[in-house]
C-alpha positions as CSV (number, residue, x, y, z in Angstrom):
1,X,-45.8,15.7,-27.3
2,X,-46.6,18.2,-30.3
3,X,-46.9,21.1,-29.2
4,X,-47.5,23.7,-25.9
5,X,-51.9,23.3,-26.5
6,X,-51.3,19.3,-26.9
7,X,-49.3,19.2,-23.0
8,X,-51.8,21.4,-21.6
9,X,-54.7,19.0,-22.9
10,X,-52.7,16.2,-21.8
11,X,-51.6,18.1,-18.5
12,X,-55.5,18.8,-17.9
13,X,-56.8,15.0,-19.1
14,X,-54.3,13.7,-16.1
15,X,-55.4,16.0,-13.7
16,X,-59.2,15.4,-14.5
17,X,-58.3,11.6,-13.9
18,X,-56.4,12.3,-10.6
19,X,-59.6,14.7,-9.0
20,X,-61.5,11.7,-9.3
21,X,-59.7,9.5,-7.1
22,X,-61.2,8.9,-3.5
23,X,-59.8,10.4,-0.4
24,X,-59.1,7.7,1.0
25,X,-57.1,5.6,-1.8
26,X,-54.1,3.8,-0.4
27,X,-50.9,4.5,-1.1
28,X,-47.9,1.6,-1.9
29,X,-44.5,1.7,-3.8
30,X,-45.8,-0.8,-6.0
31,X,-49.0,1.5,-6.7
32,X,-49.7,4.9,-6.6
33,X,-47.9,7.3,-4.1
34,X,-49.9,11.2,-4.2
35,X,-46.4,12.7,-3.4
36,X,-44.5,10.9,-6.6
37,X,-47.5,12.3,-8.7
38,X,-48.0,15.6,-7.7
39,X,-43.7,15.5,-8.2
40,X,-43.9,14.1,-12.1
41,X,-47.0,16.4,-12.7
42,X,-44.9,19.4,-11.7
43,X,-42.4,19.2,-13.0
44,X,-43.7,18.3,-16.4
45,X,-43.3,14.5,-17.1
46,X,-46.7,13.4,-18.3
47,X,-45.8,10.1,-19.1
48,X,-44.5,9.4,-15.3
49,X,-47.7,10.8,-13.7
50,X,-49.6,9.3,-16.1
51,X,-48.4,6.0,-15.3
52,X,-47.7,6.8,-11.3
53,X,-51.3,7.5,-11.5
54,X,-52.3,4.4,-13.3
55,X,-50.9,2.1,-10.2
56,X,-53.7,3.6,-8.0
57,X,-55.4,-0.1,-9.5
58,X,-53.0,-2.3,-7.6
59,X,-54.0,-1.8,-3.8
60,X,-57.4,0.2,-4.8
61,X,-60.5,-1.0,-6.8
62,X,-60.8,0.1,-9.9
63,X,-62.1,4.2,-10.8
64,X,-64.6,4.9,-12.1
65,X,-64.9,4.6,-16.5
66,X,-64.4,8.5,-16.4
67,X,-61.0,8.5,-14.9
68,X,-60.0,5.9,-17.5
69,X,-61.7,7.5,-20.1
70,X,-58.9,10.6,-19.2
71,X,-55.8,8.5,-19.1
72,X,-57.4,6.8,-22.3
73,X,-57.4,10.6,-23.5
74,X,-53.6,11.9,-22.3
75,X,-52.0,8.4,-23.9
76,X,-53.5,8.8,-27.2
77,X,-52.2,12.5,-27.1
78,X,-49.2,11.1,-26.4
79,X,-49.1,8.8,-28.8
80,X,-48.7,6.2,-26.1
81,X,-49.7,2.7,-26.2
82,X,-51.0,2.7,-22.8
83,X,-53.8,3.7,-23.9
84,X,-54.8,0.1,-25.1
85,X,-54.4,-1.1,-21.9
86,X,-56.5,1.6,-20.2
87,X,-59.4,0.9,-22.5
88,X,-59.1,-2.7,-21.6
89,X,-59.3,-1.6,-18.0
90,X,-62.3,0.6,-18.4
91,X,-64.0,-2.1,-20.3
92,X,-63.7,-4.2,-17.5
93,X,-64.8,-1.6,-14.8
């Protein structure tokens, strides 16, 4: 990450993603677990939540094209290559 501004953005584009999952999403240890997110997100690895947050596909259908559309945004910030596989994802959503 560049700079304080970029991990805010990045911060903000993972936490836009995460508002927009249901209530009711289920939980795994393959998948996403709300309490190992909200963990990685406060304590400032981006790249955990961002991918803890990414499993949420593996025992839930698919978000919505937004919330890929904001992990799209946080890996290319990152410089990450997720974000090719998140734009595959959305494309198929």
């Amino acid at each position: 990450m560049e700079d304080n501004h970029t991990t805010k953005e990045i911060h903000a584009q993972i936490m836009a993603a995460y508002q927009l999952l249901p209530e009711n999403v289920i939980e795994s240890d393959d998948g996403f677990r709300k309490d190992d997110f909200l963990e990685y997100i406060s304590s400032g690895n981006l790249l955990m939540a961002m991918e803890e947050l990414d499993g949420v596909i593996l025992d839930n259908p698919s978000p919505s094209k937004i919330f890929w559309t904001h992990l799209i945004n946080a890996a290319e910030m990152m410089g990450h290559n997720h974000r090719y596989r998140y734009e595959s994802i959305r494309g198929a959503t």
